[in-house]
SELUM-815406 format. One record per residue (C-alpha): x, y, z; residue in three letters. Coordinates in steps of 0.02 Angstrom, whole numbers, padded with zeros to 5 digits, always signed. Last residue first. Layout:
<recs>
XYZALA/...
</recs>
This chain:
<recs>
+01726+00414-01655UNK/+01785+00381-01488UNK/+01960+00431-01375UNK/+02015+00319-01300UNK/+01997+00302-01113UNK/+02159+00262-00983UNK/+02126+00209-00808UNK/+02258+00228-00642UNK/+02213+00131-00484UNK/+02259+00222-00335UNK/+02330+00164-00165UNK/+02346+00243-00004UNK/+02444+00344+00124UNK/+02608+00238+00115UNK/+02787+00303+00222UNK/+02910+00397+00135UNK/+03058+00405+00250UNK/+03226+00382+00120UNK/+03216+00209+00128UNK/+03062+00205+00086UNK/+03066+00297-00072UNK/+03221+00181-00134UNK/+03119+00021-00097UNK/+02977+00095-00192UNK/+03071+00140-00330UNK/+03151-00033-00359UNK/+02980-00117-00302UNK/+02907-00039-00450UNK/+02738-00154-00487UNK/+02642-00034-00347UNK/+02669+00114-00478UNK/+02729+00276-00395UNK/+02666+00407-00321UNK/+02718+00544-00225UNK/+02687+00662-00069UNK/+02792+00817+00016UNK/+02749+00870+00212UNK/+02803+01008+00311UNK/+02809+01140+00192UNK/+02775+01311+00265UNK/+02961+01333+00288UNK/+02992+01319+00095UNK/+03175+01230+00058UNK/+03101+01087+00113UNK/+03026+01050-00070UNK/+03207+01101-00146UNK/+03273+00981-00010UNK/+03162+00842-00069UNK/+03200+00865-00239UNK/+03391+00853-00219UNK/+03383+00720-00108UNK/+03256+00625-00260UNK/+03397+00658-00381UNK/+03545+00590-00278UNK/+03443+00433-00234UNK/+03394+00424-00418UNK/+03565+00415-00456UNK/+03637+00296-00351UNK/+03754+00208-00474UNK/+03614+00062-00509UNK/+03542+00117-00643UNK/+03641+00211-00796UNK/+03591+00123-00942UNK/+03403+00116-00895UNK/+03407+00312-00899UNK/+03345+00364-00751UNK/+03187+00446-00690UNK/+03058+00559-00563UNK/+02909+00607-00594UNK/+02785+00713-00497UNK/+02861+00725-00334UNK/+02753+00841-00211UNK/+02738+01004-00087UNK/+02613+01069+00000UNK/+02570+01201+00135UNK/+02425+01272+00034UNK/+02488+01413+00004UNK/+02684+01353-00023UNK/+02623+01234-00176UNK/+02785+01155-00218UNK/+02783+01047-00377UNK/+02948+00920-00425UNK/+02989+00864-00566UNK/+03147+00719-00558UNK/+03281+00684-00697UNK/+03396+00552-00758UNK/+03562+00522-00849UNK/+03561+00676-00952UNK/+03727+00713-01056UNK/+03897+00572-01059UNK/+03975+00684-00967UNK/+03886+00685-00838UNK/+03728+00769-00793UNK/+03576+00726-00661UNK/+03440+00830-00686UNK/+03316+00923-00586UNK/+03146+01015-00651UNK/+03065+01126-00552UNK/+02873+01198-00523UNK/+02885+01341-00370UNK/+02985+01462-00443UNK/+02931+01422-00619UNK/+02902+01289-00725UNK/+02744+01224-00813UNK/+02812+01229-00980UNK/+02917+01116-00965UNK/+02818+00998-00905UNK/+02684+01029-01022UNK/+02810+00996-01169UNK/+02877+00812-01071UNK/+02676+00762-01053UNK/+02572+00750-00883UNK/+02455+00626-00878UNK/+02548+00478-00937UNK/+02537+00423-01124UNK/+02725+00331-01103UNK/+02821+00378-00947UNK/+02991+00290-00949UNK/+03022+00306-01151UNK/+02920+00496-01150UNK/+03015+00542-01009UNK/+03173+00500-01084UNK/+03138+00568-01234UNK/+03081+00730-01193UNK/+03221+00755-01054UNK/+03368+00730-01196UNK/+03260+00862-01293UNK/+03286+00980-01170UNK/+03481+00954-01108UNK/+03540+01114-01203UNK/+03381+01190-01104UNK/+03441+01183-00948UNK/+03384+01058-00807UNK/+03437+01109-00640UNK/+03576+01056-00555UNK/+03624+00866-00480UNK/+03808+00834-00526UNK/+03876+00909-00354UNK/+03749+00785-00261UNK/+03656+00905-00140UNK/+03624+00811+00069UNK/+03501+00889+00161UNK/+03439+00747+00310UNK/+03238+00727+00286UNK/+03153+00664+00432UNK/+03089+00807+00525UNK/+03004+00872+00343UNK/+02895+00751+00334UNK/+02883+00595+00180UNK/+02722+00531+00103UNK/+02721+00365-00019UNK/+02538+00365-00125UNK/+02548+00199-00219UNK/+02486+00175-00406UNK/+02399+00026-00491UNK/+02423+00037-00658UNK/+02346+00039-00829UNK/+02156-00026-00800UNK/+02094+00002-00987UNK/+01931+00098-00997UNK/+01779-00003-01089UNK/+01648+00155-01014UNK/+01561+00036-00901UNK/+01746-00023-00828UNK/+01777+00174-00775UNK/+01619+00159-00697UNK/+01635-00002-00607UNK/+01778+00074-00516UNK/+01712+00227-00499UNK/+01577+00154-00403UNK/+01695+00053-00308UNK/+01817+00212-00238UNK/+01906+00084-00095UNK/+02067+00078-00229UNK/+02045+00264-00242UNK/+02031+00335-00415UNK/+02144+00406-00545UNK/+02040+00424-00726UNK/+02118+00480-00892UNK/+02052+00528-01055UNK/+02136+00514-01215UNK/+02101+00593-01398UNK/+02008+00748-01347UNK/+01976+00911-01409UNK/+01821+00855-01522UNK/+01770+00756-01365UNK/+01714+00923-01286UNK/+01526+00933-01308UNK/+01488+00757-01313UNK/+01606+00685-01195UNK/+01553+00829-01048UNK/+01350+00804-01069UNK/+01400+00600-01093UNK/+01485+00605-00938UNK/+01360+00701-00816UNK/+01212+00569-00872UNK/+01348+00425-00851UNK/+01358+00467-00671UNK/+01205+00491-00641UNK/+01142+00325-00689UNK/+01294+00239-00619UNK/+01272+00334-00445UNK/+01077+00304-00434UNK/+01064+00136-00330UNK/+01191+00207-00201UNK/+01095+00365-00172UNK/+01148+00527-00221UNK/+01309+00639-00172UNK/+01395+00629-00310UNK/+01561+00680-00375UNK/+01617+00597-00555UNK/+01740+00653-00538UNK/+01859+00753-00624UNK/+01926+00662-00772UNK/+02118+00710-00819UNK/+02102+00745-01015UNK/+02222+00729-01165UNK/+02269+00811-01325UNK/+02425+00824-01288UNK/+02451+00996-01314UNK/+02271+01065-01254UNK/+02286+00977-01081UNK/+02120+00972-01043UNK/+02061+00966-00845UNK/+01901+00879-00880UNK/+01765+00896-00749UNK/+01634+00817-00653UNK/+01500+00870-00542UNK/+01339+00808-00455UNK/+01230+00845-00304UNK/+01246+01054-00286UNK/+01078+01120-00200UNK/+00959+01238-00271UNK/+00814+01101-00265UNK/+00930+00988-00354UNK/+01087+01038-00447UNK/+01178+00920-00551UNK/+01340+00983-00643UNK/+01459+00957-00806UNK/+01632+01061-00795UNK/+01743+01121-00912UNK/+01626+01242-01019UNK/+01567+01328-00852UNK/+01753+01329-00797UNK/+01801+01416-00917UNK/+01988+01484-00874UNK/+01996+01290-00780UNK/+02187+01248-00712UNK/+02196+01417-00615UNK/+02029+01460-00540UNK/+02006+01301-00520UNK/+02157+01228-00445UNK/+02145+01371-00314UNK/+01978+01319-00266UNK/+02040+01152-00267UNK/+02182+01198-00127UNK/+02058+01322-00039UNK/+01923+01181-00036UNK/+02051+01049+00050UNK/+02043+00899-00023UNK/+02161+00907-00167UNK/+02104+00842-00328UNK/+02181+00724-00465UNK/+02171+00574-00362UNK/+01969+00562-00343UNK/+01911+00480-00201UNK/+01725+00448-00163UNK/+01759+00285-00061UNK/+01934+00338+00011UNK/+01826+00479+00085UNK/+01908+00687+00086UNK/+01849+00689-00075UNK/+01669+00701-00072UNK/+01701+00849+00064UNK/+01802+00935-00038UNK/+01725+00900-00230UNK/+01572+00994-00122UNK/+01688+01150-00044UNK/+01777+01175-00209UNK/+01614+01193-00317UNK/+01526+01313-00194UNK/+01676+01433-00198UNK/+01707+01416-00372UNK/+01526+01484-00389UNK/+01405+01360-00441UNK/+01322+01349-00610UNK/+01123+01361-00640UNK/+01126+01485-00775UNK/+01284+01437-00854UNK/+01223+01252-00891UNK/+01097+01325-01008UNK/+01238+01430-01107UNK/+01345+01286-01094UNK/+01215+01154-01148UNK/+01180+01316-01284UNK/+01353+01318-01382UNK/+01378+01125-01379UNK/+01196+01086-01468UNK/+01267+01233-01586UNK/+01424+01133-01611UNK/+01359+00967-01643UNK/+01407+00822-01523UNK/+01255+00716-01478UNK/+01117+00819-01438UNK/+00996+00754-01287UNK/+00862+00636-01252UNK/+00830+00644-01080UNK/+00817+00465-00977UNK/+00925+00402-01102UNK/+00897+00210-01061UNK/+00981+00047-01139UNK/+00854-00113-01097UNK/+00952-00259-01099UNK/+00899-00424-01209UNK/+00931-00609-01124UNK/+00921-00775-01261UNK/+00835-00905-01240UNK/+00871-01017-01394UNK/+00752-01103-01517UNK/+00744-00979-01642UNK/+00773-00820-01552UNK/+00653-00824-01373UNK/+00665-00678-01262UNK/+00727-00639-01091UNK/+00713-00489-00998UNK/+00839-00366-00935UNK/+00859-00199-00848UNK/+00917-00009-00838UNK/+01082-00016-00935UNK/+01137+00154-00954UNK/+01132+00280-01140UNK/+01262+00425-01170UNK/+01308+00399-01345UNK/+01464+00301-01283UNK/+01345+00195-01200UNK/+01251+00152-01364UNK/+01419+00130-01450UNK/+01480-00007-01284UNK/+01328-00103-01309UNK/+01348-00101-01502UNK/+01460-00254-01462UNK/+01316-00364-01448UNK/+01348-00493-01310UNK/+01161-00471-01230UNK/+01058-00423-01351UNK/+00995-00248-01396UNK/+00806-00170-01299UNK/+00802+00009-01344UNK/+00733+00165-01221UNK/+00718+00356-01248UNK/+00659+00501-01163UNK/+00608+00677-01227UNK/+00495+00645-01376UNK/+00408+00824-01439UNK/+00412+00769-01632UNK/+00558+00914-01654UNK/+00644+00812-01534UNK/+00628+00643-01603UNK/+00701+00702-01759UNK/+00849+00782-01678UNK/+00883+00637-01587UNK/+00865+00513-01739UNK/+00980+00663-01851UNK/+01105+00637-01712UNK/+01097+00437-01705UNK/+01121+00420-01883UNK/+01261+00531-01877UNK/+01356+00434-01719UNK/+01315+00244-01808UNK/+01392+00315-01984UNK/+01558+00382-01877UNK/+01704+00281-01961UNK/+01682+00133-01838UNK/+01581+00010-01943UNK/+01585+00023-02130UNK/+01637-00147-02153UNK/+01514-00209-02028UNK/+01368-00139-02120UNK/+01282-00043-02022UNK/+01091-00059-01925UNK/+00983+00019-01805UNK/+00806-00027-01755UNK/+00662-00005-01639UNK/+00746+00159-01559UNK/+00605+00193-01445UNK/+00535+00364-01370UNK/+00419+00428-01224UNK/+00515+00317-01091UNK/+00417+00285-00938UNK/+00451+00095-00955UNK/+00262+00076-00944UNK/+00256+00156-01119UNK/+00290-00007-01187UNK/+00285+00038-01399UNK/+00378+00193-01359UNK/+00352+00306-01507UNK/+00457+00307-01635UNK/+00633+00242-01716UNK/+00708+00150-01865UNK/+00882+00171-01906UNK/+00974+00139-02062UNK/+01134+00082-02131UNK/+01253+00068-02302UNK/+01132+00124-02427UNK/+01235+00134-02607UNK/+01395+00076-02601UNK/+01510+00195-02704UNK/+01383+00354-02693UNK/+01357+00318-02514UNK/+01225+00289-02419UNK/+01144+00306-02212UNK/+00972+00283-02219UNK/+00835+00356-02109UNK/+00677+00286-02039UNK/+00585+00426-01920UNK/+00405+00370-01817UNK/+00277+00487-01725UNK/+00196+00514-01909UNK/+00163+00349-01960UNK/+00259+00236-02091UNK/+00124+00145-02198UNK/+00202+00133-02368UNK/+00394+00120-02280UNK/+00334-00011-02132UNK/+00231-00139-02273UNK/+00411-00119-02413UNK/+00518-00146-02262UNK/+00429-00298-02197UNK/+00414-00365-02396UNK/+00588-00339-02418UNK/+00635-00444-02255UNK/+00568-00578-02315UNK/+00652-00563-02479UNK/+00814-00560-02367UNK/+00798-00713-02308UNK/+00857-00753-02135UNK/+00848-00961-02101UNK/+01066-00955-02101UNK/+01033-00873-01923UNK/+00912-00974-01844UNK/+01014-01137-01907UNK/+01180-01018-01850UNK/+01071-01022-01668UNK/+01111-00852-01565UNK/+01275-00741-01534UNK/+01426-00829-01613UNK/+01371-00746-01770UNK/+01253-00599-01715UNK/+01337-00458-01777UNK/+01411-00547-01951UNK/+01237-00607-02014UNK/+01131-00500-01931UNK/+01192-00352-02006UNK/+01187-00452-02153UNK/+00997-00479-02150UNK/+00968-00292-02089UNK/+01055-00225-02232UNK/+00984-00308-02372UNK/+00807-00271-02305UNK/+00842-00079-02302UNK/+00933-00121-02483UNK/+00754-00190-02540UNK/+00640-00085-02456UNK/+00728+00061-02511UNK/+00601+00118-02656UNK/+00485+00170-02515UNK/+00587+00320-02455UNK/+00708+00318-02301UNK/+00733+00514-02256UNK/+00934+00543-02276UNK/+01109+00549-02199UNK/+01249+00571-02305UNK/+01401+00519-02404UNK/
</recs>
């Protein structure tokens, strides 16, 4: 297996490659007359003209293997429209479909990139057809969709999109990883500076980010806390001096998962996708590695993360509601078999969060070991074990207090038990003076829950929609 320097004894299996490419990427695509006209002895002779007369502003690389011989390629150079403003084109890349997925495309793109570097190219454009599912590999490699034009394949109009990298940069090595950080660390905000512009973006439905607070002492906190490198956790856009752009991935190490941050911008309307994937790709790239799920929690009103989310080929999981409850209307009431959760009754709590909650953001290990005096688990215990449990967070500084989770076993519904639990919470919440107010959420689809929440005072702030992102090659 590796990456090499095309040389002019690959015509033929450069050639080979691009016909069958063709042949299985672009079935269903354009004209199968057009398509069954490909000969690969055609092709040969293009290959064999391009290798004997490459020039020096242009890379062609093979992908091979000992088994199969060369597998891909990718052809690259100079811009050949200039007027884009892009110094660099990717004219051609190509795999096998059977060898699709298993990370050829990522190192052919690397060694491209570094290529293109050390030849002083900067920017980067491609045209790829509309339908092609290497749409969603070029975005993962941190390219946007500037425009379209049409173009004539056989008989057929067909419409081509121009994917833009308006700064070529490294695509996952370590070293690449090792100075973005150490480059990023010389323009970084304080905490200070970070907290108060995630504050103010968050504080409107249409920038709205559910994992972060809105108050900058609350995400200051959350920071300085939830982020021990906060350089290496966080992607940012300064302008002039001036903060403009930020995300972040809160990692949770165990689970190999990530809450996304942001994206945060303050920018103008027309710019948001462009920036936005520009401060994703820096994050993905360095810290996918750690990675096998990320998350996104957005504001119904939030559009542009909307569209974002659907950009990257995220899933749309749930949509959540936000139910807050005041102090003045809770009544204390303890159910005798409502205690907190011991560790004979551990495991029993793993599984039945991990049946109720499946690949949520907060796993049954991190749960546990999250609490403290101010992070609690309940339970509900009979004697047939662990019937159901609620996790609730109180954040006294910050005058806070919320459910997390709260669940029961599907065999014991409908004997009151999650009232019991969520009285308990709410009066371990209350039991803080500073607390005044406690928020939850729960998906809009559980009338059950939400009928229970309501009755007990919880009134709706908002609505969330909940995103899931697997992890890539």
């Amino acid at each position: 297996m590796r990456i090499r320097t095309a040389s002019a004894d690959d015509a033929a299996a450069i050639a080979q490659v691009h016909v069958d490419s063709w042949l299985t990427t672009y079935s269903g695509l354009v004209s199968e007359i057009f398509l069954q006209s490909l000969r690969v002895e055609r092709r040969r002779i293009v290959w064999d003209r391009i290798l004997t007369q490459l020039p020096p502003d242009q890379t062609l690389i093979v992908a091979e293997t000992e088994e199969h011989g060369i597998i891909g390629f990718l052809h690259a150079g100079s811009s050949r429209e200039p007027d884009m403003g892009y110094d660099s084109e990717l004219y051609a890349v190509y795999l096998l479909a059977e060898v699709q997925g298993r990370g050829w495309g990522r190192m052919l793109f690397e060694r491209m990139v570094a290529d293109m570097r050390e030849k002083g190219h900067t920017s980067l454009h491609l045209w790829v057809l509309e339908g092609n599912p290497a749409i969603a590999f070029y975005q993962r490699m941190g390219g946007w969709a500037r425009h379209t034009k049409e173009i004539q394949i056989g008989d057929s109009r067909h419409t081509e999109i121009a994917m833009v990298w308006d700064q070529v940069g490294w695509t996952g090595n370590e070293s690449a990883s090792e100075s973005s950080a150490a480059e990023r660390a010389g323009a970084f905000p304080d905490k200070h500076t970070l907290a108060s512009f995630i504050a103010g973006l968050n504080r409107d439905p249409k920038h709205h980010v559910g994992y972060c607070g809105q108050e900058p002492e609350e995400i200051e906190h959350a920071l300085e806390h939830e982020f021990p490198a906060l350089v290496e956790a966080f992607a940012v856009q300064m302008e002039r001096g001036e903060l403009v752009g930020a995300l972040g991935l809160d990692i949770d190490a165990g689970g190999r998962s990530a809450e996304i941050w942001g994206p945060f911008l303050s920018c103008p309307q027309d710019e948001w996708q462009r920036r936005a994937m520009q401060l994703w790709h820096r994050m993905r790239n360095e810290l996918a590695h750690r990675v096998d799920t990320f998350y996104g929690f957005y504001h119904e009103m939030n559009r542009n993360a909307q569209q974002w989310m659907m950009q990257l080929g995220a899933e749309l999981k749930s949509t959540e509601v936000v139910l807050e409850a005041e102090r003045s209307l809770h009544t204390r009431h303890a159910h005798p078999s409502v205690r907190e959760i011991s560790s004979l009754r551990s495991e029993e709590f793993l599984r039945l969060h991990k049946s109720v909650f499946p690949g949520t953001y907060r796993s049954g290990p991190d749960i546990l070991e999250r609490i403290n005096e101010n992070y609690c688990v309940f339970m509900f215990e009979d004697e047939d074990g662990l019937q159901g449990y609620i996790y609730v967070e109180r954040e006294p500084e910050f005058d806070e207090g919320r459910i997390e989770f709260i669940a029961v076993a599907p065999s014991a519904r409908g004997r009151g038990i999650g009232a019991a639990l969520l009285q308990r919470g709410l009066g371990y919440l209350f039991e803080d003076p500073r607390i005044e107010k406690i928020t939850l959420c729960v998906r809009a689809d559980n009338e059950q829950a939400l009928h229970l929440y309501r009755r007990a005072g919880f009134r709706e702030l908002h609505r969330l929609r909940f995103y899931a992102i697997a992890g890539q090659e």
